[in-house]
N, C-alpha and C positions, 0 to 999 in steps of 0.2 A: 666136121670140125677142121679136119687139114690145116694140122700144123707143120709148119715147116722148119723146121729146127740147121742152120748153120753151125754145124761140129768142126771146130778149128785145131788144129793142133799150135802150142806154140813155137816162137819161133828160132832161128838159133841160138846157141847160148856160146860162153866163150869156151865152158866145159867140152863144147861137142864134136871140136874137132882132135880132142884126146880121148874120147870114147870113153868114158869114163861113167862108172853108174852116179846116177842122179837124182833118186827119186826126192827122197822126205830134204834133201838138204836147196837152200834158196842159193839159186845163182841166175845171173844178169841176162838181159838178150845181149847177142855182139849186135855189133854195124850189122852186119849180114842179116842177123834177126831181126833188128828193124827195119832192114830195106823191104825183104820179103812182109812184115806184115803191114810197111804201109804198101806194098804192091796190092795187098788183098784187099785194105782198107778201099783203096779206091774201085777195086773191081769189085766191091760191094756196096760203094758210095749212092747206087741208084735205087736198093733195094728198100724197102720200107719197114725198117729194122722196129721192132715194139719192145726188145728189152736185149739187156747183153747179162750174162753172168759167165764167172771164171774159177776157177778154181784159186784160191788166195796167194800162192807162190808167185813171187815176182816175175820170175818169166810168164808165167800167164796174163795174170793184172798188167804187167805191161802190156804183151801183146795185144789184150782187149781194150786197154785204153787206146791204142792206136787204132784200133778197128771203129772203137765207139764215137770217136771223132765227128767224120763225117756226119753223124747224126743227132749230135749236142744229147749225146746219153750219157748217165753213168754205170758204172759198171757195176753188179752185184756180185761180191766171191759168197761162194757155197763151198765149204769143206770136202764135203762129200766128190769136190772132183778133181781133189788131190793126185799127183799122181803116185804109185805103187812104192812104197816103203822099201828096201832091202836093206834093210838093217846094218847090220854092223860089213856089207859090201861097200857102203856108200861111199865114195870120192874114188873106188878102186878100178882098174883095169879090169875086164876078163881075164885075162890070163892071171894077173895076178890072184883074183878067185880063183882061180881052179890051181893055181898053184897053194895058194894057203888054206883054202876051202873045198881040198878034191872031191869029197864025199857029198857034202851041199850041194855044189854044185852039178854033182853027179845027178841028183835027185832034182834039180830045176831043169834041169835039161829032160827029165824026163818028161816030170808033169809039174810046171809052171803053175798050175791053175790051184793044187791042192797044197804044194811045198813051198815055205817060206824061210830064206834063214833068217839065220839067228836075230831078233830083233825086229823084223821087218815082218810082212804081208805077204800073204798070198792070193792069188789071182781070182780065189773064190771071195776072199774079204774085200777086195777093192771093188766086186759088182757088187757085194750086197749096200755097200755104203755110196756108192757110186748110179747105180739103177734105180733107186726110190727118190735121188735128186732129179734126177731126168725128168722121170713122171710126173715129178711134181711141178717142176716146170712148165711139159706139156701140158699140164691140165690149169695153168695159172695164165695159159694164154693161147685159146682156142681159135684157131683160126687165124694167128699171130704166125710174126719172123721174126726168130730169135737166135743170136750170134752167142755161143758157148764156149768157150775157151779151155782147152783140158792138155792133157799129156799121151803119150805114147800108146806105154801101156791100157793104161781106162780107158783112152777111146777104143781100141781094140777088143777092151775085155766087153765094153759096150755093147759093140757091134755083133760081137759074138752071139752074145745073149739075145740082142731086137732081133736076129736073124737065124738063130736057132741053128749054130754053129756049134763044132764040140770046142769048148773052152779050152782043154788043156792043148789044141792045137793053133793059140791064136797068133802067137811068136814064129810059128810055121806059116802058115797062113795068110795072116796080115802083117801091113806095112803103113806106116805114118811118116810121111817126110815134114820135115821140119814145117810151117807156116801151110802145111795140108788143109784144102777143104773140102768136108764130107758134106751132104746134104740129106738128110733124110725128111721125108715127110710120114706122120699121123696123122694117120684115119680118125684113131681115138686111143687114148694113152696104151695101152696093150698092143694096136695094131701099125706096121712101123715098114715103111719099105724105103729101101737107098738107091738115092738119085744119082749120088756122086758120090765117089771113095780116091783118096788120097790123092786130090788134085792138084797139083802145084801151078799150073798154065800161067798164074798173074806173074811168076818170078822166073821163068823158064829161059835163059835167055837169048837161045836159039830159035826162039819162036815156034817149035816144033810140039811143046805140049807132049811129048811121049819120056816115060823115066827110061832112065838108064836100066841095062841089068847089072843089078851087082848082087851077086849071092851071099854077099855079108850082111845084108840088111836086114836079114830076118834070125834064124834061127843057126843053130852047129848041122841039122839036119838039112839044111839047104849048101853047105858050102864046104869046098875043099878044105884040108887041115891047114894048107897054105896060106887061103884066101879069109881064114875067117875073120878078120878082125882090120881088115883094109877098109875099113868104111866111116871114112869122118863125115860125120854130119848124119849119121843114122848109129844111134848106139843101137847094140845087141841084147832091147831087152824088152 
């Protein structure tokens, strides 16, 4: 079958250089986010794309509209690739959470994967409603290129699960930069290997194709008490 699935993250928002949680609430790309996704659009302009789906939040739907472009498609949203709910966090700072929400927070920093606050999702609900989209995907286009468009979090919680990763360390672990492209290809809907993880190359503009390090991009367990929260354009979550 060999399908090849293009996993996009989207792309900046105007929220994201205030770092700011973002999940269930709809906000814009900036300039910046369109530049970056029509960078990709075109460094995908040659592939022989058979269908786009997005998750329905405007950042997405945008970014896949511009991706879908090049190839006189339209976009399909599927719910299911939402990105991660945090309820009653949403529009807030981290620190501001952990200052009004110390206990919550306490327990998302542990295990992301099982704890949700108040109102929102936890990292086990966003695969299980997020994972049976995928497949269904793959299995509606066998042998197909398909351009998907999701969020931070789910794509990570994704990858976690196709690759048999422990989930509650995926915030440790992985990274999505904003207008990222993953590539995985299927064998057959269950069997799943990755080509490419969090590529930026088409917006880079150093030419150098290598990310920075910065230890704010992931997790409280990757970075100084200093440094954690110095990271616009990668929220902390």
């Amino acid at each position: 079958m060999n399908t090849r699935i293009f996993l996009v993250r989207h792309g900046a928002t105007v929220l994201t250089a205030e770092d700011r949680f973002a999940g269930s609430i709809n906000v814009p790309l900036s300039d910046e986010g369109r530049s970056q996704a029509q960078r990709l659009a075109a460094r995908l302009s040659n592939e022989a794309i058979t269908a786009v789906y997005a998750s329905p939040m405007d950042r997405t739907m945008e970014t896949a509209r511009i991706l879908a472009t090049p190839h006189l498609m339209n976009v399909e949203p599927r719910d299911g690739l939402k990105e991660i709910s945090h309820g009653h966090w949403e529009e807030m700072t981290r620190p501001e959470v952990e200052a009004k929400y110390p206990e919550e927070a306490a327990a998302w920093d542990e295990d992301p994967f099982t704890f949700a606050p108040l109102g929102g999702e936890s990292g086990l609900a966003v695969t299980a409603r997020s994972l049976p989209v995928l497949i269904d995907i793959v299995r509606a286009h066998p042998g197909g290129k398909v351009l998907i468009v999701s969020h931070k979090a789910t794509i990570r919680l994704l990858l976690s699960s196709l690759l048999g990763f422990d989930p509650r360390r995926y915030r440790d672990n992985l990274d999505q930069s904003p207008a990222a492209l993953n590539i995985i290809d299927f064998k057959d809907p269950v069997r799943a290997r990755l080509m490419l993880f969090n590529d930026t190359s088409h917006y880079d503009t150093d030419g150098l194709a290598i990310p920075a390090v910065n230890s704010a991009r992931l997790s409280r367990w990757w970075c100084d008490e200093e440094l954690c929260y110095i990271a616009p354009g990668h929220e902390n979550f």
